[in-house]
SEKE-422296 format. One record per atom (N, C-alpha, C, CB): residue in one letter; x, y, z. Coordinates in steps of 0.2 Angstrom, whole numbers, plus 5000, padded with zeros to 4 digits. Glycine has a CB too. Layout:
REM SEKE-422296
AXYZ ...
END
This chain:
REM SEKE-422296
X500449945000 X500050005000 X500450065000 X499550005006 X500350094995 X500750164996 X500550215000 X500750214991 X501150255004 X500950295011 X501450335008 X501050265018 X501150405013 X501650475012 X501750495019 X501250545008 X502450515021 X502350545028 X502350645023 X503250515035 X501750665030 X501750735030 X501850755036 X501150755026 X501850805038 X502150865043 X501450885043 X502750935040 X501250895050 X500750925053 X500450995051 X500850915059 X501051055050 X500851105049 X500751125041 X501351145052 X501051065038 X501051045033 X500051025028 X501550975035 X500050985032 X499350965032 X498751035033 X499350905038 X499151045039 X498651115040 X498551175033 X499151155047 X499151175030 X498851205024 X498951195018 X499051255024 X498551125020 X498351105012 X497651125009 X498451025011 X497551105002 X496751125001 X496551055002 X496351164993 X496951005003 X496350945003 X496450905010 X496450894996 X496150855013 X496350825017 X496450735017 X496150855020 X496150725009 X495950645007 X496750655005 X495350625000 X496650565006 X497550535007 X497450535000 X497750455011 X497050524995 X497250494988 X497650584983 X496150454982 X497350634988 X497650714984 X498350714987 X497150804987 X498450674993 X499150674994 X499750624993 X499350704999 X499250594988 X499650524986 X499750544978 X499250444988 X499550624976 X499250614967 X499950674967 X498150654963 X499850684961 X500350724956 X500450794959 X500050724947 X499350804959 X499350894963 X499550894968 X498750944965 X499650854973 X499850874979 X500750874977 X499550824985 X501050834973 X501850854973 X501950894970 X502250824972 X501550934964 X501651004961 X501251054968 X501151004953 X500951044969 X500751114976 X501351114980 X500151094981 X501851064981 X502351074987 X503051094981 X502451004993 X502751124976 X503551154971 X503351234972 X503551124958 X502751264977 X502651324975 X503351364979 X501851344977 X503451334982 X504151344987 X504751364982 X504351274991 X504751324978 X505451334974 X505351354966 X505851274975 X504651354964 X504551364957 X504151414956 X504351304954 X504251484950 X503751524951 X503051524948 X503951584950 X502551554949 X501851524947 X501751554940 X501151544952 X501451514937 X501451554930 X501051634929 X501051514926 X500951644934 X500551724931 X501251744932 X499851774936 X501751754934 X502451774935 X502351804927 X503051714936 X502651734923 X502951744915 X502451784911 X503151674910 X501551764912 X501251774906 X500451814911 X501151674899 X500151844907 X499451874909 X498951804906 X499151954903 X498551814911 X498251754912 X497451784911 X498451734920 X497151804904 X496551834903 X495951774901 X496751884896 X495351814903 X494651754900 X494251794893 X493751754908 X494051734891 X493651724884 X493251794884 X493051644884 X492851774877 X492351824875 X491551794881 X492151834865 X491651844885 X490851834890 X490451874887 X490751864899 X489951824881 X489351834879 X488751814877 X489351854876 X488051834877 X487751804875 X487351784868 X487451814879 X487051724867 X486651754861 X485751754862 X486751714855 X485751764868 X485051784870 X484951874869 X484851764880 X484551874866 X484451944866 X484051994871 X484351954860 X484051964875 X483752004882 X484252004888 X483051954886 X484851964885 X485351974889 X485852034892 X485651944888 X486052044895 X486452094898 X486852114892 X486852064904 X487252044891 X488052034887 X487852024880 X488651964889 X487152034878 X487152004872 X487652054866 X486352004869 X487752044861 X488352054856 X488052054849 X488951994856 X487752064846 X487452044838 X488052034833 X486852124834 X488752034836 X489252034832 X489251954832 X489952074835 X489151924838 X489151854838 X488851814835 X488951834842 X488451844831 X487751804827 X488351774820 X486951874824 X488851814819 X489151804813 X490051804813 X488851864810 X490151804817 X490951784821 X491051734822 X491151814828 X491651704821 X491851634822 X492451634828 X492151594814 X492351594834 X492451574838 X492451514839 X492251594842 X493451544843 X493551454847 X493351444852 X494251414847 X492951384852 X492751354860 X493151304860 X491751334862 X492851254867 X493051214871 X493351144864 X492351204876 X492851134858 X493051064856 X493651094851 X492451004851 X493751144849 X494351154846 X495051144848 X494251194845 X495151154855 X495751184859 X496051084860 X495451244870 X496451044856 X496650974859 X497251004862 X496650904854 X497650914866 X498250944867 X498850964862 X498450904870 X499051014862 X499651064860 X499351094852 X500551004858 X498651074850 X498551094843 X497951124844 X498551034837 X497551174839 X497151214839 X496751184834 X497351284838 X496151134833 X495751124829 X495451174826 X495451074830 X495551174820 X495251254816 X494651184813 X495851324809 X493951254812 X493451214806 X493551264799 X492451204809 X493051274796 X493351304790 X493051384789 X493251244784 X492551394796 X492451444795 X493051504800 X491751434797 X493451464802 X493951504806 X494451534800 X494251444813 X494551514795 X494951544789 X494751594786 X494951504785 X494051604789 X493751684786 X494351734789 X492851714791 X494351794784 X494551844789 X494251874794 X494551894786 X494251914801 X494151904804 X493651994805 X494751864808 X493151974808 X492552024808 X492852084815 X491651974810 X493152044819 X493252074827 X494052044830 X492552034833 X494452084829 X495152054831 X495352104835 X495752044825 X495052154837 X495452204841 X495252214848 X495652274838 X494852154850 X495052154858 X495352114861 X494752154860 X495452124870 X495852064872 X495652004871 X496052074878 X495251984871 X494951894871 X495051864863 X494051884872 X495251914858 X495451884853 X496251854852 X495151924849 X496151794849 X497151754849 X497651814848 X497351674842 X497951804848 X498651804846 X499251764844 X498851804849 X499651784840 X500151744838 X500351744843 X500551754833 X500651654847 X500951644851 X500651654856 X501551674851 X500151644857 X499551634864 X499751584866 X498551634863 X499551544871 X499151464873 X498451474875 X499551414881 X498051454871 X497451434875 X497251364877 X496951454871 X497051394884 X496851324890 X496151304890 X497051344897 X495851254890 X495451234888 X495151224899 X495551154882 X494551254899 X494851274908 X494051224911 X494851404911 X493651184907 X492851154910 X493051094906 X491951194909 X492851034908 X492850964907 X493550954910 X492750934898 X493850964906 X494550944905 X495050964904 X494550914903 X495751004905 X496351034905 X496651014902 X496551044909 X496651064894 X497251064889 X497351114886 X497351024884 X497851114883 X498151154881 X498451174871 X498651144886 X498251224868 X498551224862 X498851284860 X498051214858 X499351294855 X499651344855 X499451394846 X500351304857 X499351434848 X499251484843 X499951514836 X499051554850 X499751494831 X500351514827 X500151564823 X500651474822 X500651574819 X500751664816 X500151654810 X501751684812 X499951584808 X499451574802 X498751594805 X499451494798 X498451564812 X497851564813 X497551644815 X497751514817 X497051654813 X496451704813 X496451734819 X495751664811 X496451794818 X496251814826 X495351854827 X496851894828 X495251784828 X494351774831 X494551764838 X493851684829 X493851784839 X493951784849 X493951704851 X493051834853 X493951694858 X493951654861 X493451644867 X494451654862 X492951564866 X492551584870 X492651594877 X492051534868 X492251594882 X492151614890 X492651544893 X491051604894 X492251494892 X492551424893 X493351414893 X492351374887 X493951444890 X494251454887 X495051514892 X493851474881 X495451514893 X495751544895 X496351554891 X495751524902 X496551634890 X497251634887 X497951664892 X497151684881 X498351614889 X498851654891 X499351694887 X499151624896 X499651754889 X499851784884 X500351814884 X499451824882 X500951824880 X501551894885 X502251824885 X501051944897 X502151764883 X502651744884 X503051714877 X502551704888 X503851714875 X504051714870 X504051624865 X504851734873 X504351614860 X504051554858 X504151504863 X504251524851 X505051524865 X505151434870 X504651434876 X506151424874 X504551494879 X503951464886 X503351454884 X503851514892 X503151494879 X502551474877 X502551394874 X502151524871 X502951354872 X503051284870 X502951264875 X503651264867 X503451284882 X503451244888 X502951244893 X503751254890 X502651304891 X501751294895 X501451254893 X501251344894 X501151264887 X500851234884 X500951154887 X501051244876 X501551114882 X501551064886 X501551024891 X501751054887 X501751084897 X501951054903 X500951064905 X502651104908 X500551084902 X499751094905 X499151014902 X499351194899 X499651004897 X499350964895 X499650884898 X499350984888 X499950904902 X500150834907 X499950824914 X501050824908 X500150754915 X499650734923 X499750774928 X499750654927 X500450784930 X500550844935 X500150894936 X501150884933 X500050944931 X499651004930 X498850994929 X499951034924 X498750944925 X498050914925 X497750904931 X498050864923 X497850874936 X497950854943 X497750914947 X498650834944 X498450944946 X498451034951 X497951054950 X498851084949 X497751084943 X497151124941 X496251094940 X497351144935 X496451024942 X495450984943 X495650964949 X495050904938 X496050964954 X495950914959 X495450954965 X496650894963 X495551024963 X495051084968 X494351064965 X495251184967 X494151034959 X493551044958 X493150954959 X493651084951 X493750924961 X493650834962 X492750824964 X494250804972 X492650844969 X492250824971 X491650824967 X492250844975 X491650904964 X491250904962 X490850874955 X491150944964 X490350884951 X490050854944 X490450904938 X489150864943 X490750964940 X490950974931 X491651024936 X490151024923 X492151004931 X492951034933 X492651104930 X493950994927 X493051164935 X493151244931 X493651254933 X492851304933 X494151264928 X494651304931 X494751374932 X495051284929 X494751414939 X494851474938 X495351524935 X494751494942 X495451564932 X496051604932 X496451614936 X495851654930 X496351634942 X496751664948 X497151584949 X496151704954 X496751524949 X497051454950 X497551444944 X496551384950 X497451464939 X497951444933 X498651504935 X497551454923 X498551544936 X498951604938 X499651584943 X498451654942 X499251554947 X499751534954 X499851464955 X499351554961 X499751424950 X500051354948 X500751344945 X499451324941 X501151354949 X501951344949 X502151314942 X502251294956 X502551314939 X502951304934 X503451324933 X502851304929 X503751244931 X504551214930 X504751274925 X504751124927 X505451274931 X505951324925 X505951284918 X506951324928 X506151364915 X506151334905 X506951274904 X506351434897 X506851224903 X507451184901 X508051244898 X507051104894 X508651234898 X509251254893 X509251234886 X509751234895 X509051184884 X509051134878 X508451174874 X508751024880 X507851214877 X507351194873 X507251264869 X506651184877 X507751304868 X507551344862 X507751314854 X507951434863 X508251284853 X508151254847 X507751214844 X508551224846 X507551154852 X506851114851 X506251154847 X506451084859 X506151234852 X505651274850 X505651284845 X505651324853 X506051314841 X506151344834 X505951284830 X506851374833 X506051224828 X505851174827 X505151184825 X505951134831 X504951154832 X504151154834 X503651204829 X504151174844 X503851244830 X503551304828 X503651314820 X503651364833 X504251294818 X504151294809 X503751244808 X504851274804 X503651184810 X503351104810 X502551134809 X503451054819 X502351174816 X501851184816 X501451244813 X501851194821 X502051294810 X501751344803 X501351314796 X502351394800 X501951254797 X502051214789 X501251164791 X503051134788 X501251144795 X500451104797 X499751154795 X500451094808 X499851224797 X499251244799 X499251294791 X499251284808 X499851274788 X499851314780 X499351244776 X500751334775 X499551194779 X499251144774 X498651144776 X499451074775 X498351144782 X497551164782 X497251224781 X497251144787 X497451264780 X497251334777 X497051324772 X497651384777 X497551294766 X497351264759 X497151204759 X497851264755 X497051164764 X496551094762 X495751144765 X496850984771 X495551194771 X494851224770 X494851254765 X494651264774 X495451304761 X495151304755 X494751254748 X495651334752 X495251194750 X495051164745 X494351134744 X495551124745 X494151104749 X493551094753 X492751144752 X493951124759 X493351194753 X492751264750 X492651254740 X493351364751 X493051254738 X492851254732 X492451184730 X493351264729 X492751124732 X492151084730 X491451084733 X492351044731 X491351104739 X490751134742 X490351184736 X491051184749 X490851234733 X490551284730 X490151264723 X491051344728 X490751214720 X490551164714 X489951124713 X490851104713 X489951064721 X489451024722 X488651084721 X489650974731 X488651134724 X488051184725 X487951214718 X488151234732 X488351224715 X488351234707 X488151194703 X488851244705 X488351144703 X488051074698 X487451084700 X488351004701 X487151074708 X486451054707 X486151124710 X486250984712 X486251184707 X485851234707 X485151234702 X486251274705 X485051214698 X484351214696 X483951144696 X484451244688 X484051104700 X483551054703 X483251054709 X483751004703 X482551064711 X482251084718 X482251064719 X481951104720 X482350964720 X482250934723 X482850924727 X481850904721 X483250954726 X483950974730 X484051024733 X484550974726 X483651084733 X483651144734 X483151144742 X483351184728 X482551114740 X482151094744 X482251054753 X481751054740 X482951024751 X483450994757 X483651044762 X484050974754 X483951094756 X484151144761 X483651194762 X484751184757 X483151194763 X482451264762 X482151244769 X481751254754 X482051164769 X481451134773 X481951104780 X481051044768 X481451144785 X481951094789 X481751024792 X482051124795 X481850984800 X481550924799 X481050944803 X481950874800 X480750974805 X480150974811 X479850974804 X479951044818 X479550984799 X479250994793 X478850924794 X479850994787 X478050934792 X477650884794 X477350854788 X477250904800 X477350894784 X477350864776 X477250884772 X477050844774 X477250864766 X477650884760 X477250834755 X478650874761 X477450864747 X477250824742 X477650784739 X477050844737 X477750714736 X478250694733 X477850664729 X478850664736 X478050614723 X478050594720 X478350524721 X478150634717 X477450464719 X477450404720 X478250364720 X476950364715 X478850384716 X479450334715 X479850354722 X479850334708 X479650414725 X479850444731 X479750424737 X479650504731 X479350374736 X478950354744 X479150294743 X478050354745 X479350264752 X479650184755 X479150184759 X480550164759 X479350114761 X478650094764 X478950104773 X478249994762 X479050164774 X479350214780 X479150244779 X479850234783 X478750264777 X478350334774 X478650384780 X477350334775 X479350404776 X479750444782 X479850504779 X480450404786 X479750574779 X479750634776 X480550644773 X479550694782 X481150644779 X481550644777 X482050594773 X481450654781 X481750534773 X481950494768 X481450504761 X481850414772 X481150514760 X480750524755 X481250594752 X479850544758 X481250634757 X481550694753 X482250664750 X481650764758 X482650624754 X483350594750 X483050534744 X484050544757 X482550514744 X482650474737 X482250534731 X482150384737 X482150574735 X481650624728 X482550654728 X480850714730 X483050694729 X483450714726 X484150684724 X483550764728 X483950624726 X484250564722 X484150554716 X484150504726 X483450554715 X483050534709 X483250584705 X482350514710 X483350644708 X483150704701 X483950724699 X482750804705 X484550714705 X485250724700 X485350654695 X486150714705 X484950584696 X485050574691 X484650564686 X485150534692 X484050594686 X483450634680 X483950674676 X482750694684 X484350724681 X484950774677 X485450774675 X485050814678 X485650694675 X486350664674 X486850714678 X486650644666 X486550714682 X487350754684 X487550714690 X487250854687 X487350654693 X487650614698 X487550534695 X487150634706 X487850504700 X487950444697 X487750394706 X488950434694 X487550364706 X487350304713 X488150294717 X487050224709 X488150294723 X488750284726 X488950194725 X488650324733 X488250164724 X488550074723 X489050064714 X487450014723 X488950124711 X489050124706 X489550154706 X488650134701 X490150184711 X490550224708 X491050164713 X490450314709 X490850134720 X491350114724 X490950044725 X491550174730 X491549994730 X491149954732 X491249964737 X491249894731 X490549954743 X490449984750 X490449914754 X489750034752 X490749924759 X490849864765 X491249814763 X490149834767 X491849794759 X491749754754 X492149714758 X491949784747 X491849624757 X492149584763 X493049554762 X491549524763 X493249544764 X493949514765 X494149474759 X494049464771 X494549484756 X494849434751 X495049394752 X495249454747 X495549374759 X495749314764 X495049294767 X496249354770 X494849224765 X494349224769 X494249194776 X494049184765 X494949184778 X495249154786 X495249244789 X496449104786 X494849274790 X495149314796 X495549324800 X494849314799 X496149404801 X496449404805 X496349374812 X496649444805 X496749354817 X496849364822 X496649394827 X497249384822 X496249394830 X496149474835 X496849514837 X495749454842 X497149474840 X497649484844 X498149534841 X498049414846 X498349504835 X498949554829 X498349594825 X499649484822 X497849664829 X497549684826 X497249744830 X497249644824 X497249804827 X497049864831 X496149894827 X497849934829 X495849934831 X495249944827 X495250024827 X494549904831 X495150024823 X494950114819 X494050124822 X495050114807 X494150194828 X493250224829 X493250264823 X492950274838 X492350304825 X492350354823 X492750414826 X491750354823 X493150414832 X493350454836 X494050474831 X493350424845 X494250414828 X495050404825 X494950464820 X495250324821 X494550464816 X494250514810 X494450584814 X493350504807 X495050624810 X495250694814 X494850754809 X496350714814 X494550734806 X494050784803 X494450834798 X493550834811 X495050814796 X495350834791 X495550774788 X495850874792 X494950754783 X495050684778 X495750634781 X495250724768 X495950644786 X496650574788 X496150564796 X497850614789 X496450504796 X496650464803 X497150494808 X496950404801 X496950474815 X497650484819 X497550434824 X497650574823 X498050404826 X498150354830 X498350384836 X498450314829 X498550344844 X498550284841 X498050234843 X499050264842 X497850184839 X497250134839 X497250084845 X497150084832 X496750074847 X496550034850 X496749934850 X495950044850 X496849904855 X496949844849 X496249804852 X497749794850 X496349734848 X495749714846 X495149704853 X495949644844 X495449684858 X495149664864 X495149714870 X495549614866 X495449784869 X495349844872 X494749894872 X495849864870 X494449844866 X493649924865 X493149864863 X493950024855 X492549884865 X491849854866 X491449874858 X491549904872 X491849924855 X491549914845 X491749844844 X492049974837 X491049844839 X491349774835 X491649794829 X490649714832 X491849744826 X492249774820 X492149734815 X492949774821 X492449764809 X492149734802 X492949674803 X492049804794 X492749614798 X493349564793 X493649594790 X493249524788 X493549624787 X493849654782 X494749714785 X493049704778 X495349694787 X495649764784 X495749804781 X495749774784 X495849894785 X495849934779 X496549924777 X495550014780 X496349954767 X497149954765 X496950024764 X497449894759 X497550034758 X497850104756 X497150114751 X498750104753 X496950154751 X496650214747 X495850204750 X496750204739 X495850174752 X495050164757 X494850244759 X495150114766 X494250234755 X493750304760 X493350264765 X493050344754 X493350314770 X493050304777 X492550364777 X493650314783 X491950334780 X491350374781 X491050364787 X490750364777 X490850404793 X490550404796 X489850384798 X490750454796 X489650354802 X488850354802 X488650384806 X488450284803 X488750414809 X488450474814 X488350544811 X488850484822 X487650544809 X487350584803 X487550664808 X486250564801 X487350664814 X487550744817 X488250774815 X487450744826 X488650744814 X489250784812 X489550704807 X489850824820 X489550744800 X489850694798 X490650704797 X489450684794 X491150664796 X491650624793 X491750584792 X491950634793 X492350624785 X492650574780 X493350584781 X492550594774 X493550514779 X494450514778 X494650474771 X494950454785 X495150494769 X495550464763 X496250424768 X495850524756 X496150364766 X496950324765 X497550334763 X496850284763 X497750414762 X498150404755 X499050374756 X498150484751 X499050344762 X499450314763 X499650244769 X499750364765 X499950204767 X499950144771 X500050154778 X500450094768 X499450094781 X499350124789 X499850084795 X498450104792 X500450054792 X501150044793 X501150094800 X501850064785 X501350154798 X501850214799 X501250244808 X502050284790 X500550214807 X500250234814 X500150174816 X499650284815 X500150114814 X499650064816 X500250014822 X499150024806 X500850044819 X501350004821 X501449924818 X501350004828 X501349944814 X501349854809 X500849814809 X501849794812 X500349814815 X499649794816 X499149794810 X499449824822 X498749774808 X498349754803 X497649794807 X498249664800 X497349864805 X496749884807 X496349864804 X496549934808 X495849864808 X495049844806 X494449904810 X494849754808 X494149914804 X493749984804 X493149954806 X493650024797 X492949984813 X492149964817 X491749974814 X491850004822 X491049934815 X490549934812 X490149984810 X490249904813 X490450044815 X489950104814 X490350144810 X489650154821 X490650104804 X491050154799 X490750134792 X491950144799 X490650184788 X490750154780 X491150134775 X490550194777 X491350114773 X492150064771 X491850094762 X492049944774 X492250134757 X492050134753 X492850124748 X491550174753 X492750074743 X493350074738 X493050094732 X493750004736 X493250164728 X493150174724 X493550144719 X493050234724 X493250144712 X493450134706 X494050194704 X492750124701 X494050254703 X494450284703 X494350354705 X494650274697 X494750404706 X494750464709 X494450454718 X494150514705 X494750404723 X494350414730 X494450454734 X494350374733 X495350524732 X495250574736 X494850634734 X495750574738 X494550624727 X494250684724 X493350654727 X494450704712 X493250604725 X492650574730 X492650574737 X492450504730 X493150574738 X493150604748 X492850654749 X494050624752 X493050714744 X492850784747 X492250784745 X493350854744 X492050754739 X491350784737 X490750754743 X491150764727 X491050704748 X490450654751 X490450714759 X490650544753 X490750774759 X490750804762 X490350884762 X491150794763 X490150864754 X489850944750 X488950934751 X489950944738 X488950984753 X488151004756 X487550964751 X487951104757 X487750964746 X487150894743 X487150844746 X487250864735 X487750784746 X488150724750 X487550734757 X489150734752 X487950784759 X487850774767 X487050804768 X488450824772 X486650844768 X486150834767 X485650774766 X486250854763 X485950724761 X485750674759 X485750624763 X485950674755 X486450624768 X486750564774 X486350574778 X487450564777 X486250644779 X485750654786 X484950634786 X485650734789 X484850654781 X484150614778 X483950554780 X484050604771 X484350484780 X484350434780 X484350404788 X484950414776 X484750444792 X484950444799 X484350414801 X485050514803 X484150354805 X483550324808 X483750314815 X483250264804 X484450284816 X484350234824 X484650294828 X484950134825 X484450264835 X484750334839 X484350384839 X485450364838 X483850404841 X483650464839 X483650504835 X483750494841 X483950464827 X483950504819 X484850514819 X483250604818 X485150474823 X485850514825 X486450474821 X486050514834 X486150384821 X486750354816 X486450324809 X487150294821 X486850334804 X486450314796 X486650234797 X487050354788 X486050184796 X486250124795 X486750104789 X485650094795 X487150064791 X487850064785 X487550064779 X488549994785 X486950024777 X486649984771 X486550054767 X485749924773 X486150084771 X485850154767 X486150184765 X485550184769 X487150184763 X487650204759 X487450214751 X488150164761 X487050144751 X487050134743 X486450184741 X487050044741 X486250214744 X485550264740 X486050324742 X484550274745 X486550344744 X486750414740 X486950414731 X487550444745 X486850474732 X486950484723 X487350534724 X486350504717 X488050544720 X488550604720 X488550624715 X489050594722 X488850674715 X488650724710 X489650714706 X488350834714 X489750724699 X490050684698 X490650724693 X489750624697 X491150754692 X491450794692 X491750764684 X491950804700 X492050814681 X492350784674 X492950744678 X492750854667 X493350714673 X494050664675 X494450744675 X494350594668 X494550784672 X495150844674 X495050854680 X495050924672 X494550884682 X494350924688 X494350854693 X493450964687 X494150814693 X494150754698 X495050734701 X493850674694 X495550724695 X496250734695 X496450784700 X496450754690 X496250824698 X496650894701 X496750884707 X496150974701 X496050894708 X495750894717 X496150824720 X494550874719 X496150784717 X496350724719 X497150734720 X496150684715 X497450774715 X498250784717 X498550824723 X498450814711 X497950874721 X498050934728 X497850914736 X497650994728 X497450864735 X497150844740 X497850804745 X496350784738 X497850734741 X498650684739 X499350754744 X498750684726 X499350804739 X499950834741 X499850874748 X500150884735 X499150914751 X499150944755 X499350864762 X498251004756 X498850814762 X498950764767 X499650744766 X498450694766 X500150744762 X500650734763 X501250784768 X500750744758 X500950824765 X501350904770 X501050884776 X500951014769 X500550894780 X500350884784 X500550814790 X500050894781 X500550744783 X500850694787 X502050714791 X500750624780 X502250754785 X502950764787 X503050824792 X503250794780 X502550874793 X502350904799 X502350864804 X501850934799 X501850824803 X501550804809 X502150724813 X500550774806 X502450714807 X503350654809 X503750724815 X504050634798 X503750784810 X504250824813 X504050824821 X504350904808 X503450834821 X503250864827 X503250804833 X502450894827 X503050734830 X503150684833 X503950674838 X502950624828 X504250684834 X505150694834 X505350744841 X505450754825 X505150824840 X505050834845 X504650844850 X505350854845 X504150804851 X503750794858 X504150714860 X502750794858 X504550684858 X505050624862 X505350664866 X505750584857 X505750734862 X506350784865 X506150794871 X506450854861 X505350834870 X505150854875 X504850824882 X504750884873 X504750764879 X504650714885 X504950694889 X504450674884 X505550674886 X506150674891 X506550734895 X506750644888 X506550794891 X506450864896 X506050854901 X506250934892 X505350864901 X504950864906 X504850804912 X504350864902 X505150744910 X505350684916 X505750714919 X505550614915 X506450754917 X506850774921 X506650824926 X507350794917 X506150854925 X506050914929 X505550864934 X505750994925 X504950834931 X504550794934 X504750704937 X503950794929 X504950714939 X504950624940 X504250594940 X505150594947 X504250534937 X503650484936 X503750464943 X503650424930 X503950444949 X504050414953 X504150474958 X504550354952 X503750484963 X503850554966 X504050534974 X503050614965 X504650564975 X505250554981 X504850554986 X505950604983 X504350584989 X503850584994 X503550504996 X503450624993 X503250484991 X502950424988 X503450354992 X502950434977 X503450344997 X503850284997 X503450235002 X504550304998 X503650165001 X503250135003 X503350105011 X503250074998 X503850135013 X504050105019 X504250185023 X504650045019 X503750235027 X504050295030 X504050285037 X503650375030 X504350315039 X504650325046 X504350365049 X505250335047 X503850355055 X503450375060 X503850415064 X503050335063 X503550475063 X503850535069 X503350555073 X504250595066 X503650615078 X503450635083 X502950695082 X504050645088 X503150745076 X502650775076 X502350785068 X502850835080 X502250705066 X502050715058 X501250675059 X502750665052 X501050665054 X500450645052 X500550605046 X499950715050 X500350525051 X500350465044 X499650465041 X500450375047 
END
């Protein structure tokens, strides 16, 4: 059993008095405030945009109705997930809650992390949720960052809120949460890090453009058919509508009715083709022995990083409660999502070796598995163009209208591009996921660096922590 001896006066000013806070990480980071200074020292420690969009509110804003803001699901560890409205130019940049080159924003309710702001992203504000810190050069800001998104610090800043149902972290707690001097090593790591990370966030700048333009195409193509227009007009509380007898299943379900009427009319207008006709979907194993469970990892929906790739690392077979398909994925497989409320997609466009760690994945049942005949990263993007998707969500039945049964893949109809245009996208698509994968090696590279910096300052095995103490006269076992 692990035991800690402590010091009575010791104990007296702690905030907690459960043995498990002074057997955890926060309590051995609360006893560095002695010798390490707190971060509000280096950096200003500012809160989000407090606003509402109630318009009887105090704070309401009408700027918000049309500003793009990062909240909470954007901020992961060390990266800033941008969507593709965040590549706008920015409507409101000149106040304090809006980023900075070289901010960290801390993700401060659920859960504590941390991402770092580069010289490419947008200066949109930042929501309430959200805390920035600001005023420190690249190497500390690298080393904030970091060191926020590890157990130590994690620890420190939820353990005040343990008890209760949802973590906050306050400003004034992130302020006075001690941090380890900046290593000596880490300005060259830094300078690294941060070309790595410009070169990342140039590739998705131009993969949302890219994105955008097929978006703009797919809504072009089917500009003069209403029964694709009518998708976007109607919403689903909508209690009924006309269609036409070849439009109706025997679910006499509005919103399925509406996906086979503008199914039926891009191909009335030849301008789409059936998705069973362009790709094979679910398509079973060519090996008819099945791998192994054991030598075999599974790909969720969670794996899908919402920029057409994968990110590991995967689960293996007997670690996660999805079932999974026979079939593994190989190289150039499109991946589709069934959970119609947000949908994605990924392209394969490289062998899953280099994340999978040699292991053979296999893609859960609540994925769509599609092998196109040719062009599957120019079909990647278009199954993401508001005709597509539109259409995916129409289908949505189990769950509360929330996941697409896999079968009902084969009633999308995509809108179907010349072979030039299909090329193109396909090459640029091909080259941005490339940049991106060599970024994302570089960056792998130095968070090893960094990790072994940060054990040096942190021990995994914390000198207080020992299993056999020695009872004194004026301590507290």
């Amino acid at each position: 059993m692990d035991h800690s001896w402590r010091q009575a006066d010791e104990l007296a000013r702690s905030q907690d008095w459960r043995a498990t806070y002074h057997l955890s990480p926060a309590a051995w980071l609360g006893r560095r405030v002695a010798v390490w200074p707190p971060l509000g020292r280096h950096a200003a420690c500012l809160d989000g945009w407090r606003v509402s969009r109630n318009l009887l509110a105090n704070n309401y804003d009408p700027r918000i109705e049309q500003t793009p803001v990062y909240r909470l699901r954007h901020v992961e560890p060390m990266a800033l997930r941008t969507e593709p409205a965040h590549w706008h130019s920015p409507s409101l940049s000149d106040q304090p809650f809006c980023v900075q080159p070289g901010d960290v924003l801390v993700r401060r309710v659920g859960s504590v992390a941390a991402a770092l702001v580069s010289e490419r992203h947008r200066r949109h504000p930042v929501d309430a949720n959200l805390g920035i810190l600001r005023g420190l050069d690249p190497a500390a800001a690298l080393w904030a960052a970091w060191c926020l998104n590890q157990p130590h610090y994690q620890a420190y800043l939820e353990g005040e809120q343990g008890i209760s149902a949802l973590v906050r972290v306050g400003l004034r707690r992130l302020a006075e949460m001690p941090l380890a001097p900046l290593p000596e090593q880490l300005g060259p790591l830094a300078d690294a890090w941060f070309r790595a990370m410009d070169a990342d966030t140039v590739a998705l700048e131009r993969l949302a453009a890219l994105r955008a333009e097929v978006a703009a195409w797919a809504l072009q193509r089917c500009a003069g058919i209403s029964a694709v227009q009518r998708m976007f007009g109607r919403p689903f509380s909508a209690r009924s509508a006309w269609f036409a007898p070849a439009d109706l299943s025997d679910q006499l379900n509005l919103a399925i009715s509406e996906q086979r009427a503008a199914a039926r009319a891009l191909l009335e207008h030849g301008v789409g083709q059936p998705l069973s006709a362009l790709a094979r979907i679910n398509p079973g194993p060519a090996d008819p022995t099945p791998p192994a469970p054991a030598h075999c990892r599974v790909l969720r929906i969670k794996d899908l990083d919402q920029q057409l790739s994968i990110q590991g690392p995967f689960p293996a077979r007997d670690e996660t409660l999805w079932r999974s398909q026979p079939r593994p994925l190989a190289t150039g497989d499109v991946l589709l999502s069934t959970f119609a409320a947000e949908t994605k997609v990924a392209w394969l466009s490289e062998p899953l070796d280099s994340i999978s760690g040699g292991s053979r994945v296999l893609p859960s049942e609540q994925l769509v598995i599609l092998c196109f005949h040719r062009w599957p990263g120019a079909f990647a993007l278009l199954l993401e163009s508001p005709p597509v998707v539109a259409q995916w969500q129409r289908l949505a039945t189990a769950g509360s209208l929330r996941f697409v049964p896999g079968a009902q893949a084969a009633r999308l109809v995509l809108p179907v591009p010349e072979p030039a245009q299909a090329e193109d996208w396909e090459r640029r698509l091909f080259t941005l996921l490339e940049q991106r994968r060599s970024a994302r090696q570089t960056l792998n590279a130095a968070s090893d660096e960094l990790r072994q910096l940060y054990r040096k300052c942190h021990p995994g095995d914390h000198p207080e922590l020992v299993h056999r103490a020695k009872r004194g006269d004026d301590g507290v076992h």
